[in-house]
C-alpha positions, -999 to +999 in steps of 0.1 A: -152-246-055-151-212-044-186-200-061-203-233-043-188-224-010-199-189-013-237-199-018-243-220+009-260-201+034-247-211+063-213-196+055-208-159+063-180-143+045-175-117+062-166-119+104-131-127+113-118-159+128-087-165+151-057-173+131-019-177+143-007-164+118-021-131+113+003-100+112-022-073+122-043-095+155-053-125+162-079-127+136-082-129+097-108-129+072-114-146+037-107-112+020-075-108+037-064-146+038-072-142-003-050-116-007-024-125+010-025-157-012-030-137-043-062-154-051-074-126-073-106-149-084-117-156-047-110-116-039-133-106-069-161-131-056-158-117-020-164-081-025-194-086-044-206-111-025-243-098-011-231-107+027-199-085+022-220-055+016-208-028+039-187-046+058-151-039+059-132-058+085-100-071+073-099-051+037-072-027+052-052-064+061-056-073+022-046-044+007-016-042+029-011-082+018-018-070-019+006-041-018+035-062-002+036-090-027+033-065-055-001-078-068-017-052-084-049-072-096-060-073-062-047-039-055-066-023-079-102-044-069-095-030-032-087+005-046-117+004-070-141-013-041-131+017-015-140-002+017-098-007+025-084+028+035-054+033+023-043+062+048-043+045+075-012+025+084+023+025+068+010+007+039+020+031+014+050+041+028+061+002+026+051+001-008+076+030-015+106+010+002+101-023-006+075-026-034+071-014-071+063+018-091+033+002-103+020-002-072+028+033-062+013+050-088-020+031-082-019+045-051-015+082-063-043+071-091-063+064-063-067+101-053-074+091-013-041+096-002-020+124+000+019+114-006+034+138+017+017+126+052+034+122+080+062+145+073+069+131+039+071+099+052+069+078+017+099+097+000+122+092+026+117+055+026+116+054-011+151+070-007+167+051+024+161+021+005+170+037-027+144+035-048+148+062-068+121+051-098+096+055-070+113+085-051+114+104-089+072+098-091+067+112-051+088+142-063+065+144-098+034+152-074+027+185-068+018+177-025+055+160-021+078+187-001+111+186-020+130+209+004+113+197+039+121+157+026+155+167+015+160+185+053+148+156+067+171+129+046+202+157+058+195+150+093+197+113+092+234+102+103+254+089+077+266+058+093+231+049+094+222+059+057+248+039+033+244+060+002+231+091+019+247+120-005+248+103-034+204+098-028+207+130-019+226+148-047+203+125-073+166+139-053+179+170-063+186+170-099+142+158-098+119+181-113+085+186-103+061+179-135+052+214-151+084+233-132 
């Protein structure tokens, strides 16, 4: 149904349209709606559709959908396609609090983004919700700051840190790969 839809002429693919629901405005696309119904198929179709050609609007909305259910089909199409930016926002950071490894480490694959932004931003998640498989991978890379990320988890009060010393003690005992 999708493929017949997509032929017709008279339907463009690719401008937004108001939606209630959106999380990032008032509008929404058929890429991002796709992903955030992990509708690999449709999100294959769309970003080689000939009216989708250098247009971007709403990719950086799917790839935040993508990331957040976990989907890594549609993760790796957006990564691969390279219209969705995946430095902008707290994407990544979210996928290294609440997500998988998987989906981190297709991140890093990537090469665009650099793990330590914004002050080591993604390891300190990882660790305040206690991920530690993801936190251990963040430490692996060679741009993660060990010593500023492990200053910055000291400073955060304990009340509000459940398992503070404990993440803390364990961040240490990571190596970095080749130390």
């Amino acid at each position: 149904m999708a493929k017949l839809l997509l032929r017709d002429p008279r339907l463009d693919p690719a401008p937004p349209f108001e939606s209630s629901s959106s999380l990032f405005s008032s509008y929404e696309t058929l890429i991002s709606i796709a992903a955030s119904k992990g509708l690999n198929e449709i999100v294959e179709l769309l970003l080689v559709h000939p009216r989708m050609a250098g247009k971007s609007d709403g990719f950086n909305a799917a790839l935040w959908y993508a990331t957040s259910s976990g989907n890594c089909e549609i993760l790796k199409l957006l990564l691969k396609d390279g219209r969705a930016n995946p430095t902008e926002g707290q994407t990544f950071s979210m996928a290294c609090s609440q997500v998988n490894d998987q989906v981190v480490r297709l991140y890093l694959e990537d090469g665009r983004l650099d793990p330590s932004m914004n002050n080591q931003e993604a390891l300190i998640h990882a660790c305040w919700y206690e991920k530690l498989n993801i936190a251990k991978i963040l430490v692996e890379d060679p741009r993660v700051d060990l010593e500023t990320a492990l200053n910055r988890l000291e400073s955060i009060p304990q009340q509000s840190f459940n398992n503070k010393r404990k993440v803390i003690d364990l961040l240490k005992t990571f190596k970095k790969k080749g130390a």
